[in-house]
ROVEX-405156 format. One record per atom (N, C-alpha, C, O): atom name; z, y, x. Coordinates in steps of 0.2 Angstrom, whole numbers. Each point is the difference from the previous one (the first is absolute). Layout:
BEGIN
<rec atom="CA" c3="Z" c2="Y" c1="X"/>
...
***
This chain:
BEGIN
<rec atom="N" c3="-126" c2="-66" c1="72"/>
<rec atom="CA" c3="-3" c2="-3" c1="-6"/>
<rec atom="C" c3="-5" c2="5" c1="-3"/>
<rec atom="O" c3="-1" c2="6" c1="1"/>
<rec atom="N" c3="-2" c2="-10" c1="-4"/>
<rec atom="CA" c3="-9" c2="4" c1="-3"/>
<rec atom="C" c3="2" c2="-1" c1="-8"/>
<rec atom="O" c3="3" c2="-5" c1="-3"/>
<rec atom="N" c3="-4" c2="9" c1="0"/>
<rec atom="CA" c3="-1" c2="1" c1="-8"/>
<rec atom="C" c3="-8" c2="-2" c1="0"/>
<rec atom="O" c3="-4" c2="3" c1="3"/>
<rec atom="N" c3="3" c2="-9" c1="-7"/>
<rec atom="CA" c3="-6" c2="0" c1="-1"/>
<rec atom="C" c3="0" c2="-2" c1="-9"/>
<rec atom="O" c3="-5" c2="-2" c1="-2"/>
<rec atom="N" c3="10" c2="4" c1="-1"/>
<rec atom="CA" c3="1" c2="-1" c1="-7"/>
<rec atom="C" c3="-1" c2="-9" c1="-3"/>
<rec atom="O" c3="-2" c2="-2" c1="-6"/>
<rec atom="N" c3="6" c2="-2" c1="12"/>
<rec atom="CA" c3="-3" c2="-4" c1="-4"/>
<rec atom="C" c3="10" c2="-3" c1="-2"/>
<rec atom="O" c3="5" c2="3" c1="3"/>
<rec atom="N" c3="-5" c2="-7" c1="-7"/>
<rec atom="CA" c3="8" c2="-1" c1="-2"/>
<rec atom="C" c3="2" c2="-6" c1="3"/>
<rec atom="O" c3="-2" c2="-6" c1="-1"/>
<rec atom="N" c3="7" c2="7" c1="6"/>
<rec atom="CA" c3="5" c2="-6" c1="3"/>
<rec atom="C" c3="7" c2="-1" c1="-1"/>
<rec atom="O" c3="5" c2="4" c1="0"/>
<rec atom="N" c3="-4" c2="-9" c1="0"/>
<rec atom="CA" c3="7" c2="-5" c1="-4"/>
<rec atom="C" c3="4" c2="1" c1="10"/>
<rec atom="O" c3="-1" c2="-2" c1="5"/>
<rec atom="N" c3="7" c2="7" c1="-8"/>
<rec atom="CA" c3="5" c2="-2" c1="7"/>
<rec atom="C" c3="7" c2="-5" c1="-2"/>
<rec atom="O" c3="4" c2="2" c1="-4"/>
<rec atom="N" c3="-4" c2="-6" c1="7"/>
<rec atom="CA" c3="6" c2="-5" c1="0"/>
<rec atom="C" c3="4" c2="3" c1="6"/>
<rec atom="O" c3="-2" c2="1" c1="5"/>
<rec atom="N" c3="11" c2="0" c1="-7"/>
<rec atom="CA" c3="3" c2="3" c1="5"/>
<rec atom="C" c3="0" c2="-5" c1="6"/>
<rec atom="O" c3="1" c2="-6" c1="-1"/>
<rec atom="N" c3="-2" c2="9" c1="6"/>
<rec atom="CA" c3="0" c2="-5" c1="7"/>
<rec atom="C" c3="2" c2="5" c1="6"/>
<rec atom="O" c3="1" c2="6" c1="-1"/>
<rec atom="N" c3="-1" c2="-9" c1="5"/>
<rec atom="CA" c3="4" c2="1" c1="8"/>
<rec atom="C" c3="-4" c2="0" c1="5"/>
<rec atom="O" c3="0" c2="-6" c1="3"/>
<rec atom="N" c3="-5" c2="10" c1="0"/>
<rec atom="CA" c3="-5" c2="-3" c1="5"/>
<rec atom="C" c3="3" c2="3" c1="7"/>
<rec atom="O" c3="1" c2="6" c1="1"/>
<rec atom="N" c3="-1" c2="-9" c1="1"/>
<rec atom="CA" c3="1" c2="4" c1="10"/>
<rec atom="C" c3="-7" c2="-1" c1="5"/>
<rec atom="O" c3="-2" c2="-4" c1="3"/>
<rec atom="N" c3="1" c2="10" c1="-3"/>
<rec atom="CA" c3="-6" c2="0" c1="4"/>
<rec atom="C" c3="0" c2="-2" c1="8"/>
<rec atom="O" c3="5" c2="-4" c1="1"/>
<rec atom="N" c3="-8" c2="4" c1="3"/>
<rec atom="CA" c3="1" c2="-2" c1="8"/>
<rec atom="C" c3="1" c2="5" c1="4"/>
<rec atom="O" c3="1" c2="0" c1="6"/>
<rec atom="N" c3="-1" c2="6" c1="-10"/>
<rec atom="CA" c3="2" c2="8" c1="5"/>
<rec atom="C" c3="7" c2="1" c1="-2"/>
<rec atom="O" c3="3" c2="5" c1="2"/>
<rec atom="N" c3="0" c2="-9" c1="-6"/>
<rec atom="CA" c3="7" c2="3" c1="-4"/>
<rec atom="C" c3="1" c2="1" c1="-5"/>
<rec atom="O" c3="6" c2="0" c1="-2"/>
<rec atom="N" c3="-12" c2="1" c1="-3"/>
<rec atom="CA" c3="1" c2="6" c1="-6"/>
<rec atom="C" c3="0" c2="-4" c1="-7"/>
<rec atom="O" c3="-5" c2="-2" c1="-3"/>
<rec atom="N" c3="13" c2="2" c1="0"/>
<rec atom="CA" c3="-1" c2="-6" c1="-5"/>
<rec atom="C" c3="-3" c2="4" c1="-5"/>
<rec atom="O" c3="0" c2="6" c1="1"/>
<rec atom="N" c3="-3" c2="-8" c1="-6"/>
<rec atom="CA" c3="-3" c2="2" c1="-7"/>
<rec atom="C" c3="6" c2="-3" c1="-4"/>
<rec atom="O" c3="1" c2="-6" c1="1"/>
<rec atom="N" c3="2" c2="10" c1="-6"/>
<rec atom="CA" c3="1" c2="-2" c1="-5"/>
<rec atom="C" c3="-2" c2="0" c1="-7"/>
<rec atom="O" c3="0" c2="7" c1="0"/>
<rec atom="N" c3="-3" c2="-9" c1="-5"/>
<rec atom="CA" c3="-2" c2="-1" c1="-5"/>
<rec atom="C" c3="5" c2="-3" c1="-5"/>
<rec atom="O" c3="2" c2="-5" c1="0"/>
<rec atom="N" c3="-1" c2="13" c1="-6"/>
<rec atom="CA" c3="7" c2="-2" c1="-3"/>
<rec atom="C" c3="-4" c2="3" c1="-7"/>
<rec atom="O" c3="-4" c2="5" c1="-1"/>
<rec atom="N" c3="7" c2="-9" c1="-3"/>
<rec atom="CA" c3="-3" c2="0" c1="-9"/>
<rec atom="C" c3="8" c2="2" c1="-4"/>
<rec atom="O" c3="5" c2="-3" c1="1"/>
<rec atom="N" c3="-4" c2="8" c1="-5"/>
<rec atom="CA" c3="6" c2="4" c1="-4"/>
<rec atom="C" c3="-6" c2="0" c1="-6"/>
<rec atom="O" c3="-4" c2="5" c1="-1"/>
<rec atom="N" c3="7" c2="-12" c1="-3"/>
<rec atom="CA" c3="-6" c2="3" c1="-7"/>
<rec atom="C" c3="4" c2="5" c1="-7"/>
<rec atom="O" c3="-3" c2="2" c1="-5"/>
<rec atom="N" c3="12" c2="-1" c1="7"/>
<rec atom="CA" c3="0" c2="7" c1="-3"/>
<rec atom="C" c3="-1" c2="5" c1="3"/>
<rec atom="O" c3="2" c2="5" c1="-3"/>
<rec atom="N" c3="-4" c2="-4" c1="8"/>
<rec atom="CA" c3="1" c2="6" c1="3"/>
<rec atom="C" c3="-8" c2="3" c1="-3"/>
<rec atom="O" c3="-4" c2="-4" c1="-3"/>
<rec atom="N" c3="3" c2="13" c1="3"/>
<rec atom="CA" c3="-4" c2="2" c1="-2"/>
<rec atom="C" c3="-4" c2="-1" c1="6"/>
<rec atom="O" c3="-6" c2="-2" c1="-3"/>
<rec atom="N" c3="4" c2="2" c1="8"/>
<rec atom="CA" c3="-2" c2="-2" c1="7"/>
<rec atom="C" c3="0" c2="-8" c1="2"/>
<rec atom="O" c3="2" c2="-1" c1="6"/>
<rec atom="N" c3="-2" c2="-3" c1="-9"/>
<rec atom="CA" c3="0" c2="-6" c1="3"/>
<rec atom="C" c3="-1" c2="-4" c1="3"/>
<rec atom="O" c3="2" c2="-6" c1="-1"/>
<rec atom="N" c3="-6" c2="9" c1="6"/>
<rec atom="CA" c3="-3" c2="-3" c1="7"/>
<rec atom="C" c3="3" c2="4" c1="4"/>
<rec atom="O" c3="1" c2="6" c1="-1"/>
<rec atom="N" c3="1" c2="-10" c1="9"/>
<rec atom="CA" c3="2" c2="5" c1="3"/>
<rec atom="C" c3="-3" c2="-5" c1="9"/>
<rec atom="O" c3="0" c2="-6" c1="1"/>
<rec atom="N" c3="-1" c2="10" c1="3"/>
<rec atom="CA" c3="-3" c2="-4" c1="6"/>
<rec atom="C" c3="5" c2="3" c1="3"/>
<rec atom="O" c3="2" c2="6" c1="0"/>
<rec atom="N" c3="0" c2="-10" c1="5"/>
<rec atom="CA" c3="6" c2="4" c1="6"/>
<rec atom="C" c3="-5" c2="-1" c1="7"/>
<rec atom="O" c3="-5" c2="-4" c1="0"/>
<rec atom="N" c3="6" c2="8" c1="4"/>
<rec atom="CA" c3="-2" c2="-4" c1="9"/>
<rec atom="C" c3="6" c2="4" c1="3"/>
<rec atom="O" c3="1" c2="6" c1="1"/>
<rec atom="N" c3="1" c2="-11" c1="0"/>
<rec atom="CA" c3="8" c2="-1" c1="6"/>
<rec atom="C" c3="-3" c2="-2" c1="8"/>
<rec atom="O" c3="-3" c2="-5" c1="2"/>
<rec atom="N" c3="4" c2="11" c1="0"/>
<rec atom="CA" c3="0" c2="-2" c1="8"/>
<rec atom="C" c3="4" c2="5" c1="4"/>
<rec atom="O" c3="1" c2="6" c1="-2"/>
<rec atom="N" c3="2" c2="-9" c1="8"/>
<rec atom="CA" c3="4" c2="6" c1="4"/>
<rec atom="C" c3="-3" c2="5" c1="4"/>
<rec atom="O" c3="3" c2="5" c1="2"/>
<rec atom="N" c3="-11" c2="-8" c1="-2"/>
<rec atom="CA" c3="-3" c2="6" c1="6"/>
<rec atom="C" c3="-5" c2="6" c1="-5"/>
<rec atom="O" c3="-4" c2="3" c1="2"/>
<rec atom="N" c3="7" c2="-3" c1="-10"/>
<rec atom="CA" c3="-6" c2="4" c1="-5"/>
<rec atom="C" c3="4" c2="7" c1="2"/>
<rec atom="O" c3="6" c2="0" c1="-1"/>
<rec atom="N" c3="-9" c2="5" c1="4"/>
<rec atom="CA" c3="4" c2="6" c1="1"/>
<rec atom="C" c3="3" c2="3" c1="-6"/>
<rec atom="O" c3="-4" c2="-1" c1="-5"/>
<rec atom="N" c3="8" c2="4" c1="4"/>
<rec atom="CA" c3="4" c2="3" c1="-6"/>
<rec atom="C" c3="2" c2="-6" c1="-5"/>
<rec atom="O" c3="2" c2="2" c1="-6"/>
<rec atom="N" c3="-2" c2="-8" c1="7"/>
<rec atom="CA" c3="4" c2="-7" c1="-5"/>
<rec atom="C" c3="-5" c2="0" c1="-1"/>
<rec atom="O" c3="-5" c2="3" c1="0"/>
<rec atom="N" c3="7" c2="-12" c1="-5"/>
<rec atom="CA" c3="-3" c2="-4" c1="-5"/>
<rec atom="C" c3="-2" c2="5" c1="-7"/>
<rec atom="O" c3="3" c2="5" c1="-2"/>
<rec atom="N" c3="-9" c2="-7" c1="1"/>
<rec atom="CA" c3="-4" c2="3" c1="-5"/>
<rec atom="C" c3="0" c2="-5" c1="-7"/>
<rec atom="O" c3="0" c2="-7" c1="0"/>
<rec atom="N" c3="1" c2="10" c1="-7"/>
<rec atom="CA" c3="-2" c2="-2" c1="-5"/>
<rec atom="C" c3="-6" c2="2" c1="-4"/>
<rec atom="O" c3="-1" c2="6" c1="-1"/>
<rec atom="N" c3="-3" c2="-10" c1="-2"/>
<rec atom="CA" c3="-7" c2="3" c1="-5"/>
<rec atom="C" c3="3" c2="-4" c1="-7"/>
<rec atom="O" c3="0" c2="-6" c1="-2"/>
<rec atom="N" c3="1" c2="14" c1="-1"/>
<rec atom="CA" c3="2" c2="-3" c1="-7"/>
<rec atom="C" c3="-8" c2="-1" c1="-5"/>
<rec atom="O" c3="-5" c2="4" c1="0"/>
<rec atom="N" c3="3" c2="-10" c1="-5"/>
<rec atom="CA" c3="-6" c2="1" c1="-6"/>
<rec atom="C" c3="3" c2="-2" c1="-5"/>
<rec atom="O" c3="5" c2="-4" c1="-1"/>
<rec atom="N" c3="-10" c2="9" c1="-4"/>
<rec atom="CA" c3="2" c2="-1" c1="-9"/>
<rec atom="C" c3="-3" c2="-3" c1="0"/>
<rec atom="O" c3="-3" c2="-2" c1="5"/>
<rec atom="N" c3="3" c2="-1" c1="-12"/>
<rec atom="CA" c3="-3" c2="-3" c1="-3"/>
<rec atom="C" c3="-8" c2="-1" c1="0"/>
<rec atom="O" c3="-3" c2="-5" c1="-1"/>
<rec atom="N" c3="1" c2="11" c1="1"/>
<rec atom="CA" c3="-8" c2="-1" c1="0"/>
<rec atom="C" c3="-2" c2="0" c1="6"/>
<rec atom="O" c3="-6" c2="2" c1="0"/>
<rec atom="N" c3="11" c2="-4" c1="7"/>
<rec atom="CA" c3="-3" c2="-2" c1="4"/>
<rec atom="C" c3="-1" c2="7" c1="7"/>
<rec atom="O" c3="-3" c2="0" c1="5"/>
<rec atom="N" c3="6" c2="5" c1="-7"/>
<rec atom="CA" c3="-3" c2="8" c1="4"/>
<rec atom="C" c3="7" c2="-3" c1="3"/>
<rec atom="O" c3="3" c2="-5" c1="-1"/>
<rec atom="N" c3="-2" c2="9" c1="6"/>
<rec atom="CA" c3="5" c2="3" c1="5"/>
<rec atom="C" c3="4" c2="4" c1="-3"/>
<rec atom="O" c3="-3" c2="5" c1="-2"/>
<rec atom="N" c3="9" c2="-5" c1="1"/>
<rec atom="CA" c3="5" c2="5" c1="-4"/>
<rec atom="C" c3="5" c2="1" c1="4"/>
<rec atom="O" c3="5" c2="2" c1="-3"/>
<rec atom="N" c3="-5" c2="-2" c1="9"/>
<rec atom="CA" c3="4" c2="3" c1="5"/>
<rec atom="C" c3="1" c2="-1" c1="8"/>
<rec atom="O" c3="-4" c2="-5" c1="1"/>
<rec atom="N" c3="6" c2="5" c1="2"/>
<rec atom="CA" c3="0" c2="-1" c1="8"/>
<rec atom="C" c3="5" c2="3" c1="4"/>
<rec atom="O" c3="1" c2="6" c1="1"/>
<rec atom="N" c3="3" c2="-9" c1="3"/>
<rec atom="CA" c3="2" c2="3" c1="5"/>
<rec atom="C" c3="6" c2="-3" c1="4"/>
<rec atom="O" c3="0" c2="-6" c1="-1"/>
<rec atom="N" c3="2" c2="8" c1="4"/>
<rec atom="CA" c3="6" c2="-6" c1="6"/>
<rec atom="C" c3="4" c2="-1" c1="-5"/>
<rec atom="O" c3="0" c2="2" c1="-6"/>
<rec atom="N" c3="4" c2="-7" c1="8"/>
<rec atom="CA" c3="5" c2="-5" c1="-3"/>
<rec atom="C" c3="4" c2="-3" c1="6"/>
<rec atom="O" c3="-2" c2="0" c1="6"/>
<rec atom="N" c3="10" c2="-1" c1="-9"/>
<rec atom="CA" c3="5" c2="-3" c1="3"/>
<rec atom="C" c3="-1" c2="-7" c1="-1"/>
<rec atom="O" c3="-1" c2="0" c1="-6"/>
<rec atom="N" c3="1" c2="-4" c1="9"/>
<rec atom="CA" c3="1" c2="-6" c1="-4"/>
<rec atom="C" c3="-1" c2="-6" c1="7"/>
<rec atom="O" c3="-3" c2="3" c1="5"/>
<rec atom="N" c3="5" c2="-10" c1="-5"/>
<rec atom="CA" c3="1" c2="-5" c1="4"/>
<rec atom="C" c3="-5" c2="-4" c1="-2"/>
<rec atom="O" c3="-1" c2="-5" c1="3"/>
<rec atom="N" c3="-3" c2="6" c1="-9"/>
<rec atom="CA" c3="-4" c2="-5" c1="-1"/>
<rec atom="C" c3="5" c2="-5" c1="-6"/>
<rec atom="O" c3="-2" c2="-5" c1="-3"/>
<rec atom="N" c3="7" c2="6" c1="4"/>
<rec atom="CA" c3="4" c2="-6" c1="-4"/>
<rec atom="C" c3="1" c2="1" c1="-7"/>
<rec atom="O" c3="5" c2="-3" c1="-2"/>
<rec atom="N" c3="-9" c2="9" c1="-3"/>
<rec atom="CA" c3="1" c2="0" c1="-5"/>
<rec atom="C" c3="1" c2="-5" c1="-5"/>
<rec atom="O" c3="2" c2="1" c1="-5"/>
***
């Protein structure tokens, strides 16, 4: 992904790519972080990855995650 400052609407969705690697896109509008993008796959070495975004859109966090995709 490129930061190009401009502002985009994520609706939570399920995308499965053709190499394996699902995206998840998850909206928590209490959470202080309320955007959170998963990629679930079995071949990412060290697990499935999370990228947490605040509200203004930056990156507030990152790093491996447990999870099945089935939150």
């Amino acid at each position: 992904m490129e930061n190009r400052g401009k502002t985009l609407m994520i609706k939570e969705q399920v995308y499965k790519d053709a190499t394996g690697i699902t995206f998840q896109f998850l909206v928590r509008e209490d959470a202080e972080s309320p955007y959170k993008i998963l990629l679930i796959c079995d071949d990412l070495p060290f697990g499935n990855r999370e990228i947490s975004i605040n509200r203004d859109g930056l990156i507030s966090g990152a790093g491996t995650v447990v999870t099945s995709g089935e939150d």
